[in-house]
DSSP file (Angstrom, degrees, kcal/mol; ACC not computed):
  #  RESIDUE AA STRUCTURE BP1 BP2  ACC     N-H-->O    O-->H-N    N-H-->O    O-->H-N    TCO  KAPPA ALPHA  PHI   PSI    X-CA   Y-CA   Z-CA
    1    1 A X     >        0   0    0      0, 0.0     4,-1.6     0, 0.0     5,-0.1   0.000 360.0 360.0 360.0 -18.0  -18.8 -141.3    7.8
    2    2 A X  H  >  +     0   0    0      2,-0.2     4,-2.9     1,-0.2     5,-0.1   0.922 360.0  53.6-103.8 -23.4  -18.8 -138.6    6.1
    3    3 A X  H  > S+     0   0    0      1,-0.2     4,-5.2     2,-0.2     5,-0.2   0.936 104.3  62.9  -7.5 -72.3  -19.6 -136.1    9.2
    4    4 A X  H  > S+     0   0    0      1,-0.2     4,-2.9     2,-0.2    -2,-0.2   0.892 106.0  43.3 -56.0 -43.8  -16.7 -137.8   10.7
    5    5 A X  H  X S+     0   0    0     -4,-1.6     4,-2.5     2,-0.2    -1,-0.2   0.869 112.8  49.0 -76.4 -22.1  -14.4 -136.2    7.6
    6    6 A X  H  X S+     0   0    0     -4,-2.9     4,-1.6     2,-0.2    -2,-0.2   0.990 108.2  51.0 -73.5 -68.6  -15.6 -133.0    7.6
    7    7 A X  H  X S+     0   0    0     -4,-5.2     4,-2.3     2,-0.2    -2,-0.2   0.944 114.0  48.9 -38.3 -61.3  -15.2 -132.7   11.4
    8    8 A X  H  X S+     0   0    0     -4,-2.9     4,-1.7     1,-0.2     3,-0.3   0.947 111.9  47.4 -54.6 -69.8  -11.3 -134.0   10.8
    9    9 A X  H  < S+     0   0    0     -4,-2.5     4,-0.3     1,-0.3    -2,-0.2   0.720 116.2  50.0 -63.6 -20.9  -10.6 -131.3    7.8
   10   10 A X  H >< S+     0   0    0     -4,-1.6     3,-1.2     2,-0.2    -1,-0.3   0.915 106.7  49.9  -0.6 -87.2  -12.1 -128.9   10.1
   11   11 A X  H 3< S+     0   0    0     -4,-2.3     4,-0.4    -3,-0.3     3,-0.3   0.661 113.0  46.5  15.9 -77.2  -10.3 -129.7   12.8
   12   12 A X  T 3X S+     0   0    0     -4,-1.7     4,-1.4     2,-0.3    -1,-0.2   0.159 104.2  57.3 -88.7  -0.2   -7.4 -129.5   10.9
   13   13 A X  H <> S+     0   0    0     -3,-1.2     4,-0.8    -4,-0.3    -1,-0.2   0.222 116.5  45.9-103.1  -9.7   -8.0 -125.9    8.9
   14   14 A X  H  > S+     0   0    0     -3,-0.3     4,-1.3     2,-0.1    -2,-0.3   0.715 104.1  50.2-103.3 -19.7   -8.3 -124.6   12.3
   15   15 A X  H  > S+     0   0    0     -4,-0.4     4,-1.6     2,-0.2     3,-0.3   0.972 116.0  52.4 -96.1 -36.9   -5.6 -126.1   13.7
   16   16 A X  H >X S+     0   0    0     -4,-1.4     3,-3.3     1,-0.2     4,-2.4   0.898 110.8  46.5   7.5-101.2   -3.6 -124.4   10.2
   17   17 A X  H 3X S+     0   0    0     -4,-0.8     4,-1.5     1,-0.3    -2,-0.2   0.586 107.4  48.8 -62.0 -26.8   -4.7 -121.4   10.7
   18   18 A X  H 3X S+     0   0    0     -4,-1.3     4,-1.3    -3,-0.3    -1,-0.3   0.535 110.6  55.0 -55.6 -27.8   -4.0 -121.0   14.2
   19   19 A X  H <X S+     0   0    0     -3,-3.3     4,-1.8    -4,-1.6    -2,-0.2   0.770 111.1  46.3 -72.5 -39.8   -0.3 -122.4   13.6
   20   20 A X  H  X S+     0   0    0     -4,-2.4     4,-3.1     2,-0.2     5,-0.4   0.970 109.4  56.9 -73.2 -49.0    0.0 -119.6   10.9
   21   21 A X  H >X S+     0   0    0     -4,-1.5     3,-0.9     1,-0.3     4,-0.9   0.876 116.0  36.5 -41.6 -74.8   -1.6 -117.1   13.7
   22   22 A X  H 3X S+     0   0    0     -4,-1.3     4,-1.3     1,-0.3    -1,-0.3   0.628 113.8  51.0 -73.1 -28.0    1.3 -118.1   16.0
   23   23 A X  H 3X S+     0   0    0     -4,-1.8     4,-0.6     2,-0.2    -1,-0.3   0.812 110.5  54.3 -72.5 -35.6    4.1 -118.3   13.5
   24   24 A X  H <X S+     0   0    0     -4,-3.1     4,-1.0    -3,-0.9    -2,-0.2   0.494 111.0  45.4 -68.2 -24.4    2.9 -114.6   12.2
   25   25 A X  H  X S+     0   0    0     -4,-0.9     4,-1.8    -5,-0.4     5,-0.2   0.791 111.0  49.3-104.9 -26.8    3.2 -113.0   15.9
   26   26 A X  H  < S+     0   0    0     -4,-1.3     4,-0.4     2,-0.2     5,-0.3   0.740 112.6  52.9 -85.0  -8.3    6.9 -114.7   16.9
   27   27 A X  H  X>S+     0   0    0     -4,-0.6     4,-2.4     2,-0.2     5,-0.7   0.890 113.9  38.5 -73.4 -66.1    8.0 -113.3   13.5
   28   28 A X  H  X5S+     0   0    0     -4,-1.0     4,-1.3     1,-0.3     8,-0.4   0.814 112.6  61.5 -62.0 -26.0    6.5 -109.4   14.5
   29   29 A X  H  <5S+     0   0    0     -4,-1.8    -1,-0.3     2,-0.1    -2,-0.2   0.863 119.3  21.8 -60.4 -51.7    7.9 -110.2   17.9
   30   30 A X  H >45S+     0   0    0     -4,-0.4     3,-0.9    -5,-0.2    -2,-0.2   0.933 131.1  39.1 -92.0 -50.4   11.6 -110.5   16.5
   31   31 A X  H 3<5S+     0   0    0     -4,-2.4    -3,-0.2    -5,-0.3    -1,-0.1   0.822 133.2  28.8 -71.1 -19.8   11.7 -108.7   13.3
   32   32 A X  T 3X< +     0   0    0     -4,-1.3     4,-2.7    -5,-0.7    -1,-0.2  -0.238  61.3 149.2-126.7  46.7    9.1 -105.5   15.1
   33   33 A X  H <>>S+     0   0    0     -3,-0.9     4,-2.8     1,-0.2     5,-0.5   0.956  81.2  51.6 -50.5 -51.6   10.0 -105.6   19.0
   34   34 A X  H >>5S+     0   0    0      1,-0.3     4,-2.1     2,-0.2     3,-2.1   0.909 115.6  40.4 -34.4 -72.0    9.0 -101.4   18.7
   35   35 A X  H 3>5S+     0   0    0      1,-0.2     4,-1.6     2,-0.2    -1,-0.3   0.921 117.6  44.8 -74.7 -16.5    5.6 -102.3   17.0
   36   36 A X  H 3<5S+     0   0    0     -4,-2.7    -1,-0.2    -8,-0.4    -2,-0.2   0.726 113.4  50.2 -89.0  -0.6    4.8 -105.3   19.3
   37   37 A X  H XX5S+     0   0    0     -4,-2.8     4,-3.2    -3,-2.1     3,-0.7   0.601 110.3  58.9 -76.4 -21.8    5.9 -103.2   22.5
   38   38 A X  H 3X<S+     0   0    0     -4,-2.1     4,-1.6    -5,-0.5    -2,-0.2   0.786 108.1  36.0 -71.0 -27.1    3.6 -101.0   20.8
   39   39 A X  H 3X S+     0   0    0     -4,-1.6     4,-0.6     2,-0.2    -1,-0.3   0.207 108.6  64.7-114.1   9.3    0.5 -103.3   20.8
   40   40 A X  H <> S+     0   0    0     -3,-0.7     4,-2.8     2,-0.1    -2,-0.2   0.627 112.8  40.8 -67.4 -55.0    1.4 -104.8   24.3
   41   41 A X  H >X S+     0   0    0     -4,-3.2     3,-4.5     2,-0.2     4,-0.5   0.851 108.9  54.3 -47.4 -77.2    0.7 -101.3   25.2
   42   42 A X  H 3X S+     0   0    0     -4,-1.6     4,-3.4     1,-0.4    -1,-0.2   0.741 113.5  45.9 -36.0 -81.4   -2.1 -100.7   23.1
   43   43 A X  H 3X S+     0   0    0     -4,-0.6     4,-0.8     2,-0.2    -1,-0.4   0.633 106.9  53.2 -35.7 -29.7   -3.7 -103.6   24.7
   44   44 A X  H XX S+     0   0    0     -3,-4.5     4,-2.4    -4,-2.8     3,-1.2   0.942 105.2  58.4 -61.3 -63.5   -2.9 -102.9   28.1
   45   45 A X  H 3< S+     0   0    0     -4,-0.5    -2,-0.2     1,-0.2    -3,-0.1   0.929 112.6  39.8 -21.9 -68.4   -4.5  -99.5   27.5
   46   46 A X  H 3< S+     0   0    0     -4,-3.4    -1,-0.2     1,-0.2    -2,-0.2   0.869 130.2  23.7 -65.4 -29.9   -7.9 -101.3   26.4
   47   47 A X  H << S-     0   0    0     -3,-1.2    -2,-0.2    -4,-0.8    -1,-0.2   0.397 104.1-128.8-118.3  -5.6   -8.1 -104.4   29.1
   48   48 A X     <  -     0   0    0     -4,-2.4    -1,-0.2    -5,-0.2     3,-0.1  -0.247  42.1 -40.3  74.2 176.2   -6.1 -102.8   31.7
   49   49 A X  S    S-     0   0    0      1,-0.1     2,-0.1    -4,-0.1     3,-0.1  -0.419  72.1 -63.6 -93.1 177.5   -3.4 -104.4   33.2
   50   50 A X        -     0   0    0      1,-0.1    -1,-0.1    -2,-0.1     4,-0.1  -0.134  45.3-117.8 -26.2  98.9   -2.5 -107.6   34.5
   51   51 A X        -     0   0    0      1,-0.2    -1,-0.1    -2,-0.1    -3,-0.0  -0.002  23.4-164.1 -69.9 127.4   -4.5 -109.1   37.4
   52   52 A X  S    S+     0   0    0     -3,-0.1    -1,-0.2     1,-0.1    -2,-0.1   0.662  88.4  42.1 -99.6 -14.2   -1.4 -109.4   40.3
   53   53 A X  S    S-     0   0    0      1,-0.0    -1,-0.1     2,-0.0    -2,-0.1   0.557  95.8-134.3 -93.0  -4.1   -4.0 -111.9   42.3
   54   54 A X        +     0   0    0      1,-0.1    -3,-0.1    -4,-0.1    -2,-0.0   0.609  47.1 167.1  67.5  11.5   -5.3 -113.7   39.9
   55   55 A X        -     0   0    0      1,-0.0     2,-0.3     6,-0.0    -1,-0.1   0.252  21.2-152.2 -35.9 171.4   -8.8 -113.1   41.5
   56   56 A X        -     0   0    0      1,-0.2     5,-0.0    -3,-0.1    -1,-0.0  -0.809  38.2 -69.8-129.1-172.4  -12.1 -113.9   39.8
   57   57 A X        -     0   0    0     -2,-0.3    -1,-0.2     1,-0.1     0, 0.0  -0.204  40.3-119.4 -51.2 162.3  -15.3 -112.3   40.3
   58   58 A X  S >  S+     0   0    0      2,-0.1     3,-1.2     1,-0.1    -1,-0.1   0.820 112.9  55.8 -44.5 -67.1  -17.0 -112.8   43.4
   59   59 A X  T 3  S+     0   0    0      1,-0.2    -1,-0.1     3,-0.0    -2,-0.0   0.604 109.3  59.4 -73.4  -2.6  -20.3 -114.5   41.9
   60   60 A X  T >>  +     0   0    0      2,-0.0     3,-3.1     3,-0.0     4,-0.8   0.509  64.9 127.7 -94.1   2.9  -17.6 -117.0   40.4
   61   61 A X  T <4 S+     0   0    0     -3,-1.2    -3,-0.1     1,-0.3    -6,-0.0  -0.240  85.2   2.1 -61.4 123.1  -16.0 -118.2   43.5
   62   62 A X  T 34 S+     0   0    0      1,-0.2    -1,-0.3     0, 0.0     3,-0.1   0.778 110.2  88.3  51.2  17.9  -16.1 -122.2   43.0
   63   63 A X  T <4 S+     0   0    0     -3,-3.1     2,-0.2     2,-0.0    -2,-0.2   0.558  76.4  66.0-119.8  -1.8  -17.5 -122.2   40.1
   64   64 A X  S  < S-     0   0    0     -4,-0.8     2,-0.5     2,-0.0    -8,-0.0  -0.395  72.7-142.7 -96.3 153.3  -14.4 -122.1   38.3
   65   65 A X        -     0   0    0     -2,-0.2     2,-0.2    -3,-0.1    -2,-0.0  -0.622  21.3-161.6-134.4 124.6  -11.4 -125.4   38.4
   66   66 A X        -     0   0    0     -2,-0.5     3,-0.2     1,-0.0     4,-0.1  -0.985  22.4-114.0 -95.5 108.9   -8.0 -123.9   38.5
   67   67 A X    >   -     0   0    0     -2,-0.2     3,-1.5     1,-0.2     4,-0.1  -0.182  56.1 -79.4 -39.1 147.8   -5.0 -126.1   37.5
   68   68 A X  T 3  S+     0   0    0      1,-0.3    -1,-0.2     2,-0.1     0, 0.0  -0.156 117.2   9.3 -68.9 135.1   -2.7 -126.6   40.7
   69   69 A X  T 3  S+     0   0    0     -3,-0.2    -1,-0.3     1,-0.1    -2,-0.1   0.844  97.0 100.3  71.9  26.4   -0.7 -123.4   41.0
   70   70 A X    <         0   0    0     -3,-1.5    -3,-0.1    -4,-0.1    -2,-0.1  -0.227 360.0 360.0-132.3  25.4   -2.3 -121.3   38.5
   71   71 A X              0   0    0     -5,-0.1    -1,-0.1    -4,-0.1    -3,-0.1   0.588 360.0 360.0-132.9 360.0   -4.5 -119.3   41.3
């Protein structure tokens, strides 16, 4: 039983913090458009940009389940 309550306050201190996570970026998205075009870049810069085919690797082909329309 008591597993079971730790797994629920878990749970629920990630699902917290991840609400704070998202409430903390739509705040710098209105109140900092400058710095959060700034860290769009930034990011682009590091991962590259956006995949325009939505490919995967090769050696992943069908190993992967795509939601319908998301490929």
């Amino acid at each position: 039983m008591t597993a079971v309550i730790d797994d629920a306050v878990e749970q629920y201190r990630k699902k917290q913090f991840w609400e704070k996570v998202r409430e903390q970026v739509e705040r710098t998205k209105r109140e900092d458009p400058e710095g959060w075009a700034g860290y769009l870049a930034e990011v682009e810069e590091i991962n590259g940009p956006p995949s325009r085919t939505h490919r995967i690797a090769p050696e992943w082909e069908g190993l992967i389940d795509f939601p319908q329309g998301e490929r």
